[in-house]
C-alpha positions as CSV (number, residue, x, y, z in Angstrom):
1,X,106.4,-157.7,10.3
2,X,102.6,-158.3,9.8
3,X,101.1,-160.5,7.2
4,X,100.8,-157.8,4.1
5,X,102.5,-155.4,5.9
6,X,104.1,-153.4,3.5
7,X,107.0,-150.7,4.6
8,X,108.2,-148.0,2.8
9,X,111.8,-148.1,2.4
10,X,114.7,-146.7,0.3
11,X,118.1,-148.7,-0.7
12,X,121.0,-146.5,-1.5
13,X,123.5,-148.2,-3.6
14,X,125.3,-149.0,-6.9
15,X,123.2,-150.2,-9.4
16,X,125.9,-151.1,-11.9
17,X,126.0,-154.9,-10.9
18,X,122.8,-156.9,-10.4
19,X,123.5,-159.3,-7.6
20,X,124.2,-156.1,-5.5
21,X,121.4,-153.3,-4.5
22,X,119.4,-154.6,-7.4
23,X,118.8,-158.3,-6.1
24,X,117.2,-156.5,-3.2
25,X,115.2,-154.0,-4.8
26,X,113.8,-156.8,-6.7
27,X,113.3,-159.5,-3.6
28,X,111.2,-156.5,-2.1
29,X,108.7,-156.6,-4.8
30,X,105.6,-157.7,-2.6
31,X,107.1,-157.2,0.5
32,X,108.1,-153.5,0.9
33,X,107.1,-150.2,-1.1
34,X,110.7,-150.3,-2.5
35,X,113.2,-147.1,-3.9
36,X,116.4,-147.2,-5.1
37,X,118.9,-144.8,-5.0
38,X,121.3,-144.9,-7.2
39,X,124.9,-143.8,-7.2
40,X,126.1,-146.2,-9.7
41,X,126.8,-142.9,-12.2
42,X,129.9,-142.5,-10.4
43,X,131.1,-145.8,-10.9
44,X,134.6,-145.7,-11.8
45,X,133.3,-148.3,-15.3
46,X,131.7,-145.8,-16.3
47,X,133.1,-142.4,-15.4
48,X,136.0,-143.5,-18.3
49,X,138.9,-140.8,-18.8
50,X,137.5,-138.5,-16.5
51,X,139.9,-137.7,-14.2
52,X,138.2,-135.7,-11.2
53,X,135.5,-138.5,-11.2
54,X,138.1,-141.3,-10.8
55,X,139.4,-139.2,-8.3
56,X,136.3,-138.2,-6.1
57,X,135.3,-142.1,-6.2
58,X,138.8,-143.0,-4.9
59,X,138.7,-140.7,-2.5
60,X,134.5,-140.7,-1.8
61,X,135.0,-136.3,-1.8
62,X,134.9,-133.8,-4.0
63,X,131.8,-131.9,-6.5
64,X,129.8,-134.4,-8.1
65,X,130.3,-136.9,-5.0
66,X,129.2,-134.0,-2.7
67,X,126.1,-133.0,-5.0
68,X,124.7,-137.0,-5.2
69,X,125.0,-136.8,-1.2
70,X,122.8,-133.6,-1.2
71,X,120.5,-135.2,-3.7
72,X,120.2,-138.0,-1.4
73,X,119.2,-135.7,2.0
74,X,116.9,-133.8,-0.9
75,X,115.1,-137.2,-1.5
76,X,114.7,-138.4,1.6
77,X,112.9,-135.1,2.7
78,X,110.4,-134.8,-0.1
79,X,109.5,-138.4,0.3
80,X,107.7,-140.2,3.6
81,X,110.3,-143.1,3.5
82,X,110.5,-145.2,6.8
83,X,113.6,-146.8,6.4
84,X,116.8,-146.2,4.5
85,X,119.2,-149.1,4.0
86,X,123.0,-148.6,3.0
87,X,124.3,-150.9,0.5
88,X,127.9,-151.0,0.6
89,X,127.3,-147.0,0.4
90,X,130.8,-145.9,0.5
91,X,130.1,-142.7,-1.3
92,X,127.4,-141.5,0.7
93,X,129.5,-139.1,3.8
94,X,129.0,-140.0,7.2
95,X,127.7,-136.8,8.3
96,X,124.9,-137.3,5.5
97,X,124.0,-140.4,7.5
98,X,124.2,-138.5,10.9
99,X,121.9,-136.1,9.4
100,X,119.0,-139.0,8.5
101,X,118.9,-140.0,11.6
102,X,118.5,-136.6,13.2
103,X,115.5,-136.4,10.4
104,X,113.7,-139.7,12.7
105,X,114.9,-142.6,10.0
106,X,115.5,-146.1,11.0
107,X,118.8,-147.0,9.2
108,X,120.6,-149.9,8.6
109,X,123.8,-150.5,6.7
110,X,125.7,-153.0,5.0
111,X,129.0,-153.7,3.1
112,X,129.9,-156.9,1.4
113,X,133.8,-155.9,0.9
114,X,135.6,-155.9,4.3
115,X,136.0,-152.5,5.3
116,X,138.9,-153.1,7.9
117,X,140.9,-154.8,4.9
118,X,144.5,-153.6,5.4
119,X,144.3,-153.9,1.5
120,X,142.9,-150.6,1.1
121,X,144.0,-147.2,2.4
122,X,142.3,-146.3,5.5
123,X,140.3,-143.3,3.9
124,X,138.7,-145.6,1.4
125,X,136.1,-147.2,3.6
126,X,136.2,-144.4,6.1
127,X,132.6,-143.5,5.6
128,X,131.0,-146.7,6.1
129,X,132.8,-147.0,8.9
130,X,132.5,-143.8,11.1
131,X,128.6,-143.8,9.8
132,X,127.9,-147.1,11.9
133,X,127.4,-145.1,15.3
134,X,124.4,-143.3,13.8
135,X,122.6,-146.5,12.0
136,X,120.1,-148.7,14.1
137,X,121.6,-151.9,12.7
138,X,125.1,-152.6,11.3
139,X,124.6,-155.5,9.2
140,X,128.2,-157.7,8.9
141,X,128.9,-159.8,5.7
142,X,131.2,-161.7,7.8
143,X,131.8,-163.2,11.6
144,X,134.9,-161.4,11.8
145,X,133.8,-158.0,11.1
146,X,131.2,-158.1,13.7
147,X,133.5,-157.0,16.8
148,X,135.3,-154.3,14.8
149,X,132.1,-152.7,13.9
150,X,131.5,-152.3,17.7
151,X,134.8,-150.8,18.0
152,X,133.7,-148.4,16.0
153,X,130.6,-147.6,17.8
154,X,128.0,-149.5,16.3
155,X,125.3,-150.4,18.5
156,X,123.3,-153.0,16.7
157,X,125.6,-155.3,14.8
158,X,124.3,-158.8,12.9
159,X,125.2,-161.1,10.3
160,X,123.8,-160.9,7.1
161,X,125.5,-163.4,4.7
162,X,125.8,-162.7,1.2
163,X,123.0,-165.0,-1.1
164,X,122.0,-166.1,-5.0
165,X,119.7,-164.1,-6.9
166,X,116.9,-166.3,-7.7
167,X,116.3,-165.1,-10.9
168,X,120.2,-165.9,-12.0
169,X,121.3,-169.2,-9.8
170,X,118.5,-172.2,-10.2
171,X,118.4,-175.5,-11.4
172,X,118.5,-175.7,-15.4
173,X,115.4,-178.8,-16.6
174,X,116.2,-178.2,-20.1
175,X,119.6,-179.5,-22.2
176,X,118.3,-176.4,-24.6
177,X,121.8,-174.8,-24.2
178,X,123.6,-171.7,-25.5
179,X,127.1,-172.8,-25.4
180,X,128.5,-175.3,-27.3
181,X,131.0,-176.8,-24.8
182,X,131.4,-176.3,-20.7
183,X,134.8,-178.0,-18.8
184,X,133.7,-180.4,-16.7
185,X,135.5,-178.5,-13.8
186,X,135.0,-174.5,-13.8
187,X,136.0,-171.4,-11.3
188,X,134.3,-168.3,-12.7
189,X,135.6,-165.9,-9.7
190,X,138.0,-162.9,-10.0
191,X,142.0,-163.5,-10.1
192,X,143.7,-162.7,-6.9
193,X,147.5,-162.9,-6.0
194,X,146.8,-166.3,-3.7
195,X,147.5,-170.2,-4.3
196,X,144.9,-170.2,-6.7
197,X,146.8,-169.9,-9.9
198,X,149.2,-172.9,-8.4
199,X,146.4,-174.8,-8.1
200,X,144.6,-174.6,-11.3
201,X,148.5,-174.7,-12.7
202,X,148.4,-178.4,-10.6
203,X,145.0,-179.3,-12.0
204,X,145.9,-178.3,-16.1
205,X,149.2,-180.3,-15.8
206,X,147.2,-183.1,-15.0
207,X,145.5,-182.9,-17.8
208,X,142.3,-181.4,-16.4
209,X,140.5,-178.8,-18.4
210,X,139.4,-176.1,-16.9
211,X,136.6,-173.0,-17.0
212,X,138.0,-169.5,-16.2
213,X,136.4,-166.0,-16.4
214,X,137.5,-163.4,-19.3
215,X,139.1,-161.3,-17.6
216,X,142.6,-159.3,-18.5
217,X,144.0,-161.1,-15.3
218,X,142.4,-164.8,-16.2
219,X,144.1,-164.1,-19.8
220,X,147.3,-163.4,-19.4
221,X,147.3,-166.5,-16.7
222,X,146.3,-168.8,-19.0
223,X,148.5,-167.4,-22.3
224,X,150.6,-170.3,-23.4
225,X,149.0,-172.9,-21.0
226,X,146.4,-176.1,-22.4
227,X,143.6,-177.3,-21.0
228,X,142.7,-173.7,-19.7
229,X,139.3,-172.5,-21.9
230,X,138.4,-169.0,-21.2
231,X,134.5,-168.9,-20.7
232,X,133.1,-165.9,-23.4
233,X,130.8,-163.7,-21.6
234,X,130.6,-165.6,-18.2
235,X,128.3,-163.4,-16.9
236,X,126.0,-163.6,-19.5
237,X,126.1,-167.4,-19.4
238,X,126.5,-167.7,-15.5
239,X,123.4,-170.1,-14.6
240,X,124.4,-172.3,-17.6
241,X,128.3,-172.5,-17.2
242,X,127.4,-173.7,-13.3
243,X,124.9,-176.0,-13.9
244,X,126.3,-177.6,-17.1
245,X,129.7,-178.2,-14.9
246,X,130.4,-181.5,-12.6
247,X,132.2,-179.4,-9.7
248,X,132.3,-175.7,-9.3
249,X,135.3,-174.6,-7.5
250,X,135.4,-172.1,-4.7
251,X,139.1,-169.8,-3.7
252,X,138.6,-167.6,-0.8
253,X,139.3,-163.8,-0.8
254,X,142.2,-163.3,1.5
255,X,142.1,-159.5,1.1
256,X,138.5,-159.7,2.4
257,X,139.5,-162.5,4.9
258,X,136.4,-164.7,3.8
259,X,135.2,-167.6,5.6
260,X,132.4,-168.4,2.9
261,X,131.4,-166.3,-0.6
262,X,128.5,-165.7,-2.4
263,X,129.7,-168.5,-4.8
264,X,128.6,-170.8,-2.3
265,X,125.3,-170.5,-2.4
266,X,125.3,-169.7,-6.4
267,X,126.7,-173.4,-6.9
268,X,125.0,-175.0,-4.8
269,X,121.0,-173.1,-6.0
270,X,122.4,-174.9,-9.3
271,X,122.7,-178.3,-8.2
272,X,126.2,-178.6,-8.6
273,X,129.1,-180.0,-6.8
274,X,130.7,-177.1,-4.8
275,X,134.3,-177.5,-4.0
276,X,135.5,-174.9,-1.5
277,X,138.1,-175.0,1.2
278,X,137.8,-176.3,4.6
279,X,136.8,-174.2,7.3
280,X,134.3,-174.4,10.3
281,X,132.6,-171.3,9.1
282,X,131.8,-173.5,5.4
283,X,131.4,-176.5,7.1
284,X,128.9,-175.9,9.4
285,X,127.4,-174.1,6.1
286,X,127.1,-177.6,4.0
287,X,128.1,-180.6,5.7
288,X,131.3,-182.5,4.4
289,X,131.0,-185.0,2.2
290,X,127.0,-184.9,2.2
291,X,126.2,-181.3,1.2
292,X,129.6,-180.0,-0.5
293,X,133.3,-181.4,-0.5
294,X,136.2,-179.3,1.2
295,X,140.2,-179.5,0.3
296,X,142.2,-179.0,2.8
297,X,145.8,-178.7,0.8
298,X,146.9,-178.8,-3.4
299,X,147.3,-182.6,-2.9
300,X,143.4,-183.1,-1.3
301,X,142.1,-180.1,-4.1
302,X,143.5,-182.3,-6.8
303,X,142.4,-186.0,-5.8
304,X,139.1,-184.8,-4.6
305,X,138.7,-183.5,-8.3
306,X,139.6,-186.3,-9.9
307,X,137.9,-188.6,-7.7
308,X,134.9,-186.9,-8.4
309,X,134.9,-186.7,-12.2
310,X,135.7,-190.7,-11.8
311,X,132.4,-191.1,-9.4
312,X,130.1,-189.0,-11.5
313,X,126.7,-190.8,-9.6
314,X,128.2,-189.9,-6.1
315,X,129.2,-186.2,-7.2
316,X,125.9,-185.7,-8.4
317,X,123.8,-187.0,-5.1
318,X,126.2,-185.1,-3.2
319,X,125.4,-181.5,-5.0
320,X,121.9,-182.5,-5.1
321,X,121.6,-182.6,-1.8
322,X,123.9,-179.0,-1.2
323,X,120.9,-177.8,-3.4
324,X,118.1,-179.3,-1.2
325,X,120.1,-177.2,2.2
326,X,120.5,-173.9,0.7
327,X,116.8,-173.9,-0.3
328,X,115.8,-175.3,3.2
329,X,118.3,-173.3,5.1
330,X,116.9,-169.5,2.8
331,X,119.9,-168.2,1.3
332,X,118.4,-166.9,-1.9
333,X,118.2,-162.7,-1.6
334,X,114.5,-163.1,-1.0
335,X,115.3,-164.8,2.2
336,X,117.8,-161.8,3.3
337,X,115.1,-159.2,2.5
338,X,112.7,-160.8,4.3
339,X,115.3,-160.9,7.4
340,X,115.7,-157.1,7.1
341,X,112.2,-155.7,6.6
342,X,111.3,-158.2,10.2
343,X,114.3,-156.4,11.8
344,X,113.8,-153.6,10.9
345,X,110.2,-153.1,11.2
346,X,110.8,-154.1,15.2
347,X,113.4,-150.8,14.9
348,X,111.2,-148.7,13.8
């Protein structure tokens, strides 16, 4: 993409959570002539009670989901978009894509869930994934996704890995804080039915206080357990929770078959120590020991932590320096923008 060049393109998406669609709409600002549009009415937070729309979102059919698609095909016909990019666009029907194309648009999609989970029923991610055939690039959140995609006909298939928002993952310079007290040791990611509840269980018996996400799940875990302190509006307080913490662990989704999460780079944009399991994928991410420390079983998770809150100085250096390689390596959502206007613009 030239110097200036500005493109004109629209992102179709859910706008209910920032560091989705919205981190890109704003990273564009400068870069592209920017749309969004939004399905995030059909949300199933805010549909509530009603039953046909908590239907039609499982199912991604029926009235309302049917009319946003033909408002979407309306849109892109009164307006001289070049580019449309899918943002984990599970609602919007594959044929609706197949008809974009046929209109001359260069499209490009991408899901950060894993839509060959065997988690979900088949017919929940069907869309995104019989739409790939008709989009000029396939952009995969993951390695392992990227050779399924192809199975499914998708010619143009690249990694895109998941980033911080600028604006909501930096380095705090001021002790001006909100919150009154922050665990030296925090994990503000969503419960899942893994080993991580035995290993925060292994942590709080030692006597380890620890930082946890208010959730109904995160509750009920930590009902009748000490040293677990359930962080009041966490996202709210996100930035300041991370940075105000010595080591920010990291659990990896099994039902999305992670290698890395967006977490990764969140904790380490803070300055923080990031704590994450071993794999080659992470590792070759932040280097071990110099950029981020990786456990490797309960026994390592647990005396790595409480080495680390011992060595305070060597903690510190060591997330210091995780902060200097995600800024030198570009993993804010600025950096991933820029990566799909260039591509794209050698689509189109």
């Amino acid at each position: 993409m030239k110097e200036n060049q500005k493109i004109k393109i629209l992102l179709v998406g859910d706008s209910t959570k920032p560091m989705y669609v919205n981190a890109f709409i704003k990273a564009s600002e400068g870069v592209a002539d920017a749309e969004l549009f939004d399905f995030g009415s059909l949300n199933s937070g805010k549909v509530g009670n009603n039953i046909y729309l908590r239907a039609e979102r499982k199912f991604a059919f029926g009235i309302f989901v049917m009319q946003k698609n033909f408002e979407l095909l309306e849109y892109v016909r009164k307006n001289n978009f070049q580019y449309v990019f899918l943002y984990t666009a599970r609602l919007i029907n594959w044929k609706t894509v197949k008809k974009m194309k046929a209109m001359g648009l260069t499209i490009a999609s991408y899901c950060n869930d894993n839509p060959f989970s065997d988690y979900f029923p088949r017919y929940f991610w069907r869309n995104i994934r019989k739409s790939v055939k008709y989009c000029d690039i396939t952009y995969s959140y993951r390695k392992s996704d990227i050779d399924k995609y192809r199975m499914e006909g998708a010619g143009d298939v690249r990694l895109l890995r998941s980033y911080y928002n600028e604006d909501r993952s930096f380095l705090l310079e001021s002790n001006n804080y909100s919150l009154r007290h922050v665990p030296k040791v925090v994990f503000l990611g969503h419960f899942e039915s893994d080993e991580r509840a035995e290993y925060l269980d292994a942590l709080v018996n030692r006597g380890i206080e620890i930082g946890i996400c208010k959730t109904p799940e995160w509750e009920k875990y930590a009902n009748c357990r000490e040293n677990i302190l359930i962080m009041e509006e966490t996202f709210k307080h996100y930035n300041e929770i991370i940075n105000r913490a010595e080591i920010a662990i990291v659990f990896l989704s099994k039902i999305n078959r992670d290698t890395y999460t967006r977490r990764c780079f969140e904790i380490t944009a803070a300055g923080t120590l990031m704590l994450a399991p071993y794999n080659e994928d992470l590792a070759g991410l932040f280097r071990e020991d110099e950029e981020a420390i990786y456990y490797r079983n309960k026994d390592d998770f647990i005396n790595k932590i409480d080495y680390y809150l011992k060595h305070s100085n060597e903690a510190k250096k060591i997330a210091l320096k995780g902060r200097e390689r995600v800024l030198k390596d570009g993993h804010g959502a600025r950096d991933r923008m820029k990566q799909i206007m260039e591509e794209l613009c050698r689509k189109g």
